[in-house]
Structure formats: C-alpha cells, structure tokens
C-alpha positions in Angstrom: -65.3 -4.1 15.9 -65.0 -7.3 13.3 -64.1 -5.1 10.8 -60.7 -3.7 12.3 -59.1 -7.1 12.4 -60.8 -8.0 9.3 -57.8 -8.2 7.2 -57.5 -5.5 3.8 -58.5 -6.6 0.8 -56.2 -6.9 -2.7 -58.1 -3.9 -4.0 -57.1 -2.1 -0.5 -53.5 -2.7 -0.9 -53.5 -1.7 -4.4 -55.1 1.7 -3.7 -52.3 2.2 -0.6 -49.7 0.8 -3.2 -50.4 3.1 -6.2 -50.5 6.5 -3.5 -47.4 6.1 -1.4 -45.4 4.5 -4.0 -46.2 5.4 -7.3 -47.5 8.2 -7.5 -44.7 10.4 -5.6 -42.3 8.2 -8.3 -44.1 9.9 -11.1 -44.2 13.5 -9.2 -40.3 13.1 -9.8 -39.4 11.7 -13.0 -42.1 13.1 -15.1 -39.8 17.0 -14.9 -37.1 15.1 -15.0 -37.7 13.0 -18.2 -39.4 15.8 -19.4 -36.2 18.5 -18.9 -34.0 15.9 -21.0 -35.9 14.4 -23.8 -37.8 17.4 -24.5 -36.6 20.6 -23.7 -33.1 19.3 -24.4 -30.0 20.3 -22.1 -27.5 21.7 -24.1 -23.8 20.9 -23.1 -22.0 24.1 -21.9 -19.2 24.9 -24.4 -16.2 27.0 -24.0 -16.5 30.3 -26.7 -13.6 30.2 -29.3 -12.2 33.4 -28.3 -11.5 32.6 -25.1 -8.2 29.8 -26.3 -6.0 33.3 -26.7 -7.2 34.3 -23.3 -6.1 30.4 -21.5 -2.7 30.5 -23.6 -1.9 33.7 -22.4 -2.8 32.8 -18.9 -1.0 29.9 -19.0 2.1 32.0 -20.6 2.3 35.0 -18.3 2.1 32.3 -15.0 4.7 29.9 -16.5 7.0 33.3 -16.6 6.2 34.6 -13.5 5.8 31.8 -10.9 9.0 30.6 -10.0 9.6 26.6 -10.0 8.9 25.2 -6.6 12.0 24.2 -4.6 13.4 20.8 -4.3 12.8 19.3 -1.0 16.7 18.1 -1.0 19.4 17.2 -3.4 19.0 14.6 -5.8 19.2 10.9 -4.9 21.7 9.1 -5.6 21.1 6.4 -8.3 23.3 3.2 -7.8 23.0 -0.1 -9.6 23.6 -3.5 -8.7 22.9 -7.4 -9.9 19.8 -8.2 -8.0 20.8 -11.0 -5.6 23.2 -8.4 -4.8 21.2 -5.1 -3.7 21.3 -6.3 0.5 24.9 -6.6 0.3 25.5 -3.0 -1.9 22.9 -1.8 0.8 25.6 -3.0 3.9 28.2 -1.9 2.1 27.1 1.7 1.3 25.8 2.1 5.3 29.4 1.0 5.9 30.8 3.5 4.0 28.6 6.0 5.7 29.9 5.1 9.1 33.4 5.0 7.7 32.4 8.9 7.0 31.3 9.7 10.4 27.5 9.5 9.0 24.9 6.9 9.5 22.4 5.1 7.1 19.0 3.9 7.9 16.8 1.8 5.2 14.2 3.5 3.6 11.3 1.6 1.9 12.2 -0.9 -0.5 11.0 -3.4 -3.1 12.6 -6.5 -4.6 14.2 -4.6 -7.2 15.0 -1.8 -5.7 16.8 -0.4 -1.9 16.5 3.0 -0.2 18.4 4.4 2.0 18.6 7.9 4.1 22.2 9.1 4.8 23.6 11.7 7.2 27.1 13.4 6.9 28.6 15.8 8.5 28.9 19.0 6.6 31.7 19.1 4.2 31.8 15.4 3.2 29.1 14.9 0.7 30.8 15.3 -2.2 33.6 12.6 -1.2 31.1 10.2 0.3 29.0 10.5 -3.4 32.8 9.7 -4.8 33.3 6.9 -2.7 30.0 5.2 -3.1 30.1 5.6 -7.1 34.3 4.3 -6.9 32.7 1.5 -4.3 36.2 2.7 -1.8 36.3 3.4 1.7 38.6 6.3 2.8 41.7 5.3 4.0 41.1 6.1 7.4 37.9 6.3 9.6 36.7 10.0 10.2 35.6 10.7 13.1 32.3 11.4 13.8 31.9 15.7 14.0 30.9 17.2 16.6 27.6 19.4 15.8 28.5 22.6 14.4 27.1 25.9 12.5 27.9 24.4 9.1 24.9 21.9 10.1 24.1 17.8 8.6 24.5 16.9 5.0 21.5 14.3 3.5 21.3 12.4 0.7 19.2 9.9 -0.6 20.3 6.7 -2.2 18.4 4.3 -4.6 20.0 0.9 -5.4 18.1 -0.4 -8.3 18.4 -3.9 -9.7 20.4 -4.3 -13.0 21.9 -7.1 -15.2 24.9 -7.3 -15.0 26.7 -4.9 -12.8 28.8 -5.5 -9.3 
C-alpha cells in the first residue's frame, strides 16, 4: 500500500525513458541511415536516348496546338509626366463619354493608371485616334442604343514617363 505512492526511483525513470522513447527512435532511423549511407540511393537519371524523343515531342505539339486566344484586344499604352497620370486618366474617361462610352478605373500604382472602356460598336478605332491625338470629336455622340453589332472594350494603361504631356 506504501509502495504505490512511494515515488519511482531515477533508475525507474531511466528504464521507462530508454523503452518509450529511445528505443522506437532507433526502430526508425537505424533502416533509414542504413538505406543511405550504405546501400546508397542512386539518383534517377533520364537515358540519353530519350533527348530525340522530348524534342520531337516538344516539336510535333508546338506545330499542332494552336496558340491560345487572347482574352481581348491589346491595351492601349499611353504615357504621361507623373504628377500628370490623374489628369490624362480624367481626360481620357472624358473622351470616352464624349464617344458615347464610359470609363471606370482599373487598379493602379503610382506610376502607372488603368482604365476599362466601353464603346459602342464601330467607334474603337476613332476613340484609339483620339486618345493617342489627345482630341475630342467635334461633337458629342450620342450614346447608341444596344444593337446586334454588340460593345467595343479596350483597356488602357497610362504609364509614368519623363517628359511627355
């Protein structure tokens, strides 16, 4: 009855020690140690012959997978001095509005603005004119009303630059 409170002795807690602890250590990293320094592992090489056989590959898929599609037409790259970009920003939704389109601001950076615009159909190619000329057109077009031809989008990217505007 003393003897179960009697607390373990060192020798005890050794013996416990060395069974639960070490000796399930050494059950594992005796193979392991083993395996690597011994037997040696050999690194899995690729056989010579087989370079043909990738370049080939690599040849026939290049040739017969056509390139993905783009997503949309190119952005459109615009420069401007950099305590300038907000105000080439403004004036490019402007123009947009002036074109029966609307601009909405993408993200940006300090060096450089994005914006999204939508045209109507038909009026890309004058809007990319007038953004690169820095004009309005002459007259506000109206806004169209939706038709078959569908929405024109482009992306624009005002990028910081020495000394341009």
């Amino acid at each position: 009855t003393d003897d179960a409170r009697k607390p373990r002795s060192l020798a005890d807690r050794l013996r416990l020690f060395l069974l639960l602890i070490v000796v399930p250590a050494l059950v594992v990293c005796i193979p392991v140690v083993l395996q690597t320094y011994f037997f040696g592992q050999r690194p899995a090489t690729v056989p010579p012959h087989t370079e043909g056989l990738q370049k080939t590959l690599e040849q026939s898929a290049s040739n017969l997978l056509p390139a993905p599609p783009s997503l949309g037409p190119d952005p459109l790259v615009v420069t401007a001095r950099a305590d300038h970009l907000a105000a080439r920003m403004e004036k490019i939704a402007q123009q947009a509005k002036a074109f029966g389109g609307s601009a909405s601001e993408g993200l940006s950076t300090a060096t450089e603005k994005r914006l999204s615009v939508d045209l109507p159909a038909g009026r890309l190619e004058a809007f990319k004119e007038a953004v690169k000329n820095r004009t309005t057109p002459a007259a506000t077009m109206p806004a169209a009303a939706p038709s078959p031809a569908g929405r024109d989008y482009i992306d624009i990217i005002i990028r910081a630059a020495g000394d341009d505007d």
